[in-house]
VEXKOL-410158 format. One record per residue (C-alpha): residue number from 1; residue in three letters; x, y, z. Coordinates in pm, whole numbers. Layout:
<rs>
R   n res     xx     yy     zz
R NUM ALA      X      Y      Z
...
</rs>
This chain:
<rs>
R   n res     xx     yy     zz
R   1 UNK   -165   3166  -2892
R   2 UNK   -424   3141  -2618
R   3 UNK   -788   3005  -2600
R   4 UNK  -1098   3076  -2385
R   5 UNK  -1232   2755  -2198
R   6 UNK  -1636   2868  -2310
R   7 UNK  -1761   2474  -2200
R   8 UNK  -1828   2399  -1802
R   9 UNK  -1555   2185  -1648
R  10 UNK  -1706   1897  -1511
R  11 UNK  -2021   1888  -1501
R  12 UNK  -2201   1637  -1261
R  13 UNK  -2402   1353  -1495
R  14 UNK  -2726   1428  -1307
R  15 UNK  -2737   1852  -1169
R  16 UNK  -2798   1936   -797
R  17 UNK  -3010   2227   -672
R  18 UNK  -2819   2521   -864
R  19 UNK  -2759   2740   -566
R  20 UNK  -2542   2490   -413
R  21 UNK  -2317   2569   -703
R  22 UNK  -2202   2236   -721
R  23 UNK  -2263   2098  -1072
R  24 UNK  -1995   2202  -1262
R  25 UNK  -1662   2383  -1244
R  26 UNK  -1666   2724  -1402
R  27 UNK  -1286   2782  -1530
R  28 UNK  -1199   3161  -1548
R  29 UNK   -926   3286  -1817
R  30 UNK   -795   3172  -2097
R  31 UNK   -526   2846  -2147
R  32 UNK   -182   2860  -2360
R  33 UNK   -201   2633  -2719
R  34 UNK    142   2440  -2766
R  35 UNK    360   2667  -3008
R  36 UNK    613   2368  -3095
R  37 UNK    664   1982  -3021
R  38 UNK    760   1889  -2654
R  39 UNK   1129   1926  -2684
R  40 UNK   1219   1643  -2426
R  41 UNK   1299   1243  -2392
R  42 UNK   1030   1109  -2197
R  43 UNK    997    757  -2310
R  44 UNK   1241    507  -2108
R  45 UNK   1440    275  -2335
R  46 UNK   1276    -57  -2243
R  47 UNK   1465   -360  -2258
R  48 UNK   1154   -587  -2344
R  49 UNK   1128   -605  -2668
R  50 UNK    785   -729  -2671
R  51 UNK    605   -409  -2546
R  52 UNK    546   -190  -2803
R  53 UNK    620    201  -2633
R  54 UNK    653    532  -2913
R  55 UNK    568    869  -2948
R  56 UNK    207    849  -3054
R  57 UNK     90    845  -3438
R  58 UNK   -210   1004  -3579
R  59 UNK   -330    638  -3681
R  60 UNK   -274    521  -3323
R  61 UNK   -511    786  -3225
R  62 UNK   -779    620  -3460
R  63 UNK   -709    251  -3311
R  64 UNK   -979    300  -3066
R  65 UNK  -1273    573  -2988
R  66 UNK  -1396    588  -2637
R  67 UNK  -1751    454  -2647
R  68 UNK  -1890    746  -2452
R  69 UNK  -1839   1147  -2389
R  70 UNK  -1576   1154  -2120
R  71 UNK  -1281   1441  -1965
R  72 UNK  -1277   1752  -1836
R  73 UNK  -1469   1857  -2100
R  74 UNK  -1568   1818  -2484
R  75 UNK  -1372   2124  -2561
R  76 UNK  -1049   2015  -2347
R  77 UNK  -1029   1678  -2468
R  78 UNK  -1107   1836  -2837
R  79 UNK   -820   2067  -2776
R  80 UNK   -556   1782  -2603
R  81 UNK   -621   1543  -2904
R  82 UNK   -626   1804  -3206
R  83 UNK   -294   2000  -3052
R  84 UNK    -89   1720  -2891
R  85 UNK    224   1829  -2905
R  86 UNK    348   1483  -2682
R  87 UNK    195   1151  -2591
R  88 UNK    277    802  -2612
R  89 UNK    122    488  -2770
R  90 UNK    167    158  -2523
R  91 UNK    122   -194  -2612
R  92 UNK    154   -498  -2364
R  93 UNK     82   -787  -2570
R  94 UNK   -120  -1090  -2504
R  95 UNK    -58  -1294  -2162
R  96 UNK    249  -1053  -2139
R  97 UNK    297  -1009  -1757
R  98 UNK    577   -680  -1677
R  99 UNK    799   -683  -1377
R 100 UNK    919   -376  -1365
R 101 UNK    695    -23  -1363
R 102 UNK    700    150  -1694
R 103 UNK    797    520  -1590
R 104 UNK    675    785  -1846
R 105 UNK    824   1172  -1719
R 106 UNK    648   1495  -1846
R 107 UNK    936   1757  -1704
R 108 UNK    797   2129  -1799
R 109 UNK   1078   2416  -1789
R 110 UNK   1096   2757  -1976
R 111 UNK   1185   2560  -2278
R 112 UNK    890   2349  -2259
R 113 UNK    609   2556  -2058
R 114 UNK    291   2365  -2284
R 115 UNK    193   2051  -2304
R 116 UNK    -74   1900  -2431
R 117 UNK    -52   1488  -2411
R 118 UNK   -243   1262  -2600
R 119 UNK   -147    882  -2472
R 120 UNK   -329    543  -2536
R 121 UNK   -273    226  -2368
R 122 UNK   -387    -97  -2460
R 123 UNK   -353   -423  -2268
R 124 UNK   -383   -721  -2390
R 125 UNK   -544  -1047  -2282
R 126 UNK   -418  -1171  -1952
R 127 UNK   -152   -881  -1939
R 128 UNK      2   -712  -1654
R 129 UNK    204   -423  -1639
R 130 UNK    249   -102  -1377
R 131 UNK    282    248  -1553
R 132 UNK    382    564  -1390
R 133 UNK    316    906  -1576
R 134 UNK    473   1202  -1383
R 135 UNK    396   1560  -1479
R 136 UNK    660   1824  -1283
R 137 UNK    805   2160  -1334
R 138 UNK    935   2385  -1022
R 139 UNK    947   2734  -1092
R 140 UNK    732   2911  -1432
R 141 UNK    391   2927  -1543
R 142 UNK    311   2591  -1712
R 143 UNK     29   2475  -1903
R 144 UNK    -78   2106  -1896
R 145 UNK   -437   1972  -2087
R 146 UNK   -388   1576  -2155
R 147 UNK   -618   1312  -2271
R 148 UNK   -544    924  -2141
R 149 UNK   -709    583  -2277
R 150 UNK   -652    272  -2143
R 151 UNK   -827    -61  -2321
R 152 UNK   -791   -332  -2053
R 153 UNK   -878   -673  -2276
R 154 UNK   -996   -977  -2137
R 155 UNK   -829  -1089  -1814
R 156 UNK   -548   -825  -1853
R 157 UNK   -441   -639  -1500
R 158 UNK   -278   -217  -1521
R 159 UNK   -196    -28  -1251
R 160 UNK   -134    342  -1377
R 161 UNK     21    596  -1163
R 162 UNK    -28    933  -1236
R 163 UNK    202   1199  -1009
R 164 UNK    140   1552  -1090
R 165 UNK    316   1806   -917
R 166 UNK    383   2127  -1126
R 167 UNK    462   2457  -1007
R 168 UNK    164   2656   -784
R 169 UNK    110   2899  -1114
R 170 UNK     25   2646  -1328
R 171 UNK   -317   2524  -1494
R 172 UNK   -327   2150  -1500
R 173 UNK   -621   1953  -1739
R 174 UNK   -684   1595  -1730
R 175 UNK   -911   1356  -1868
R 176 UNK   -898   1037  -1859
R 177 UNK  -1105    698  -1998
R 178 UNK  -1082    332  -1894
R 179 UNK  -1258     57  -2078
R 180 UNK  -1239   -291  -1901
R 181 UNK  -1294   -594  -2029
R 182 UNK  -1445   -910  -1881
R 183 UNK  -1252  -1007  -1606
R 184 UNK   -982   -726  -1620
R 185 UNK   -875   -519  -1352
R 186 UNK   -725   -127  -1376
R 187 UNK   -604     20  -1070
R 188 UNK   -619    414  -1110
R 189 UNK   -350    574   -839
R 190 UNK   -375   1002   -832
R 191 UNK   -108   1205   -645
R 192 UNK   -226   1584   -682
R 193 UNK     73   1820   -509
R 194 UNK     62   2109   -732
R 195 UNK   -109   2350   -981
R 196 UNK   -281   2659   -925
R 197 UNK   -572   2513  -1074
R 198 UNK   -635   2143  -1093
R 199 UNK   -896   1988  -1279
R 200 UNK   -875   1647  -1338
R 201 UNK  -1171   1335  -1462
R 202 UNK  -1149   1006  -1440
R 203 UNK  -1461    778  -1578
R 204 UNK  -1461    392  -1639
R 205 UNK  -1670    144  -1805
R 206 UNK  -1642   -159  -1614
R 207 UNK  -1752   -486  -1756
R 208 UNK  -1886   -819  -1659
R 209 UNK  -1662   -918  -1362
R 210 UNK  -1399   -654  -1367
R 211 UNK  -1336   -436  -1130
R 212 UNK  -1227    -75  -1112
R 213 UNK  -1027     65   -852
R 214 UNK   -950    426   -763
R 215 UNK   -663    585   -490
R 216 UNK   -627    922   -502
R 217 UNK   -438   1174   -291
R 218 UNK   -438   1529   -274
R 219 UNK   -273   1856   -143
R 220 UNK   -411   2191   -142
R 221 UNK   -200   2494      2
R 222 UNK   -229   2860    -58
R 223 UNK   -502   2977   -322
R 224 UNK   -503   2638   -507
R 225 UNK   -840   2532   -641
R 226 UNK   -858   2146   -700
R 227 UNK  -1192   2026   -891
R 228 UNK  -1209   1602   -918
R 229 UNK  -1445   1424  -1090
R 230 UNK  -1484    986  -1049
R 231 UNK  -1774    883  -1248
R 232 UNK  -1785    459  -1252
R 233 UNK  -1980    343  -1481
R 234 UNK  -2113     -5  -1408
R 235 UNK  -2205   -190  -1742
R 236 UNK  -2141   -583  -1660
R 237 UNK  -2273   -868  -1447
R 238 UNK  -2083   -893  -1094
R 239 UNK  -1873   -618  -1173
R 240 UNK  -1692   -403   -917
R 241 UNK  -1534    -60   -828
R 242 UNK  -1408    177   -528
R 243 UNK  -1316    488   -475
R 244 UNK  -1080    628   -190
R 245 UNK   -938    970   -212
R 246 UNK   -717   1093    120
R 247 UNK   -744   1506    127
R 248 UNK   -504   1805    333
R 249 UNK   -636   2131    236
R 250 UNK   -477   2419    438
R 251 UNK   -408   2837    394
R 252 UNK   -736   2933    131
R 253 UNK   -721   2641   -111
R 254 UNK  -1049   2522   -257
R 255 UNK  -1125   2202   -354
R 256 UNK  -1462   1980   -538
R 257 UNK  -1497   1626   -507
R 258 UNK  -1750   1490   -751
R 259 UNK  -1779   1071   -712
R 260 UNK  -2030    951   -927
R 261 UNK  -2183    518   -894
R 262 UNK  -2331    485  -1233
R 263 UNK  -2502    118  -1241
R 264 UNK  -2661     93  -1580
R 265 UNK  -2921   -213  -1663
R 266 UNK  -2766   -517  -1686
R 267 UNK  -2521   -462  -1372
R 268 UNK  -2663   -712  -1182
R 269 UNK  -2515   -790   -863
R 270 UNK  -2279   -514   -918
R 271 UNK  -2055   -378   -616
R 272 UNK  -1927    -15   -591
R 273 UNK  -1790    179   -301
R 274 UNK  -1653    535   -263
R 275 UNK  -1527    706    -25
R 276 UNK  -1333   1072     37
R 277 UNK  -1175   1173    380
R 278 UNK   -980   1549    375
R 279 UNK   -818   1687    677
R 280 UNK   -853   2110    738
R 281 UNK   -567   2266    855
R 282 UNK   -740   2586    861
R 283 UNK  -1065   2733    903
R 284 UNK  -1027   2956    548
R 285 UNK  -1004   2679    316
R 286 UNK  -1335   2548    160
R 287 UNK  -1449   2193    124
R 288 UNK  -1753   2059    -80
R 289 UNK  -1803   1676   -186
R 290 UNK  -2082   1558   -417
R 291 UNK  -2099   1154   -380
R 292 UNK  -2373   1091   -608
R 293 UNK  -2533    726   -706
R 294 UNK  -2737    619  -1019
R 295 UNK  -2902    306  -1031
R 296 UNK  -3112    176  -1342
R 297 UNK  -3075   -217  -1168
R 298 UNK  -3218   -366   -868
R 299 UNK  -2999   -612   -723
R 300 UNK  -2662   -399   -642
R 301 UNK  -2471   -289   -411
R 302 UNK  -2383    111   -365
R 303 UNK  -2184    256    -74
R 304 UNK  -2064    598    -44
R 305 UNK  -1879    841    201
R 306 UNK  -1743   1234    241
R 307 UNK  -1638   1319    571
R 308 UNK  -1420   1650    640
R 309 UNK  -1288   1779    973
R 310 UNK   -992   1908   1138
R 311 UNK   -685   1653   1306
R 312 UNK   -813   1490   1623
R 313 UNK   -680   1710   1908
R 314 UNK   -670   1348   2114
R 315 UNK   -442   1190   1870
R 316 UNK   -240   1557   1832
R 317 UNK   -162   1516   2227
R 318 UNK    -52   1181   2250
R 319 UNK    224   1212   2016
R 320 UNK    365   1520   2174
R 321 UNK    291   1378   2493
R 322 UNK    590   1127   2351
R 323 UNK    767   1445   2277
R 324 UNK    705   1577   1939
R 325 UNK    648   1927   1828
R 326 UNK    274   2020   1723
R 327 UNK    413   2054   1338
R 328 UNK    632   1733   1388
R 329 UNK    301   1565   1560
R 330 UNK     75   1671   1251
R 331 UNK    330   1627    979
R 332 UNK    276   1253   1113
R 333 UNK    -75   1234   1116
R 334 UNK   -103   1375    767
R 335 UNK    147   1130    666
R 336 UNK    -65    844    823
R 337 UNK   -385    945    650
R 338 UNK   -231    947    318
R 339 UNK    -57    575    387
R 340 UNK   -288    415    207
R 341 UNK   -236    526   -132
R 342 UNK    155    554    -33
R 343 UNK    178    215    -21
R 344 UNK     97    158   -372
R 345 UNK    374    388   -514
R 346 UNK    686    229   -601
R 347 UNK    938    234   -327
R 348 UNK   1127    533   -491
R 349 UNK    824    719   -603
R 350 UNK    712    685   -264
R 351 UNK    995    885    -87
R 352 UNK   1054   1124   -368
R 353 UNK    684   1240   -268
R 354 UNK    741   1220    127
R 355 UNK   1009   1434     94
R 356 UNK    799   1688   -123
R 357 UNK    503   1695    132
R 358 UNK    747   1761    420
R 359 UNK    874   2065    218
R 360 UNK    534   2179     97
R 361 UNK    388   2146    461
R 362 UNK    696   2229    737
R 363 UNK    817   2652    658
</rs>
């Protein structure tokens, strides 16, 4: 069974001028509804006993509600939480501090070609934990529309790793909602490799001294169309975010950047930064950026940034000049403007995506 996305995908909190056709992504066709449970293991057996990590429960789902609209859209995030067929509830309990990454793995096949994910992560007071969710299927057509909530309490620190890289016929949904708490920190890393259509929203509401971070990296080859949406939402005193988001679009792939700074009254002395850089391999992709800021407080502090051009010829010579090919010499500068979100990837992670960015790039 299939549905019809009616709702705009989204949709920028305050519109532009509508001929720059730039407020909202308008999703053509219709999206696969899960006939049957996701089939496969994707939960690692933890040896902590202390963190509490299941398959998600209908009163899980009620635990918390997100204090504002948020996703994709009402309609996707309707559909992800009323059809889950997978998802995962995740508790890291009070002053509970975890070494090693928890690594959730969303594998789609011919078996398993829908899933719609419903997961909800709460951290404790003073917590600190690193989780990885990975979303990959090679060859198929593969539907994915997931919902994620993460409750940082008081103090608590998250880093949460999200790797997508299904196959190029794919349709690939996600929303996702962070709620810090005083003093908390959540670090939201994005690796987007594949997908013929990628829409994906992030939005946080950071509180009084907590800060919100955002890395994101990206990869659009042949007709992919990539559409992402940052919107920080600054509720607290002294509270802090940034955005970075390293781009490669080559062949006809499309992509939308929408980065919203949202400083709402009582954000005094606030601090937010973002900040998108994407490299065009060729002159028939297309390239638009909307870095929008909000301000209902005086005394803050709001930086943004899109810049978008092709690899510096200068820096192309010098490294053949040292006797690289012009595809080994680019291959390294791409590699050098994604470093800084590399270097937050677990050491594994890191060269399992290396070695899928040579592939996708080098024919």
């Amino acid at each position: 069974m299939s549905v019809l996305l009616t709702e705009k995908l989204n949709t920028l909190p305050r519109l532009s001028n509508r001929w720059l056709k730039i407020n909202h992504h308008k999703f053509s066709g219709s999206i696969l509804l899960p006939s049957k449970p996701y089939g496969k293991d994707f939960l690692p057996d933890l040896a902590d006993g202390k963190i509490l990590l299941e398959k998600i429960q209908n009163a899980q789902v009620a635990t918390l509600v997100p204090a504002i609209k948020y996703g994709v859209s009402d309609q996707a995030v309707k559909l992800a939480e009323e059809h889950s067929n997978g998802g995962f509830f995740l508790e890291i309990p009070r002053a509970h501090v975890q070494k090693e990454p928890i690594h959730i793995k969303y594998h789609l096949d011919d078996l398993d070609p829908v899933l719609y994910d419903h997961n909800l992560i709460i951290a404790g007071e003073n917590s600190s934990a690193t989780v990885v969710i990975e979303f990959f299927g090679d060859q198929g057509e593969f539907y994915h529309n997931g919902v994620t909530k993460i409750f940082a309490e008081k103090g608590a620190q998250i880093t949460i790793i999200k790797v997508q890289r299904l196959s190029d016929s794919s349709v690939h949904l996600d929303s996702n909602y962070t709620e810090l708490g005083s003093n908390s920190g959540v670090r939201h890393v994005q690796v987007e490799f594949g997908s013929e259509k990628s829409i994906t929203n992030y939005l946080a509401l950071i509180g009084v001294q907590s800060k919100a971070l955002v890395d994101s990296m990206y990869l659009g080859s042949g007709e992919r169309t990539l559409d992402l949406s940052y919107h920080m939402i600054h509720t607290g005193y002294r509270s802090a975010s940034n955005v970075l988001v390293k781009g490669v679009l080559k062949d006809k792939a499309k992509k939308v950047f929408r980065g919203t700074l949202d400083f709402k009254r009582g954000a005094h002395l606030a601090d937010g930064n973002e900040e998108e850089y994407v490299l065009l391999l060729d002159p028939t992709v297309k390239s638009d950026a909307v870095p929008l800021l909000l301000s209902e407080e005086d005394d803050v502090l709001g930086g943004h940034a899109a810049s978008a051009g092709k690899i510096d010829p200068n820096d192309l010579f010098y490294l053949m000049s040292r006797g690289l090919s012009i595809e080994e010499a680019t291959l390294v500068l791409i590699k050098a403007s994604y470093q800084p979100v590399l270097d937050l990837l677990p050491l594994n992670l890191r060269q399992s995506i290396l070695e899928d960015l040579h592939q996708r790039l080098v024919i």
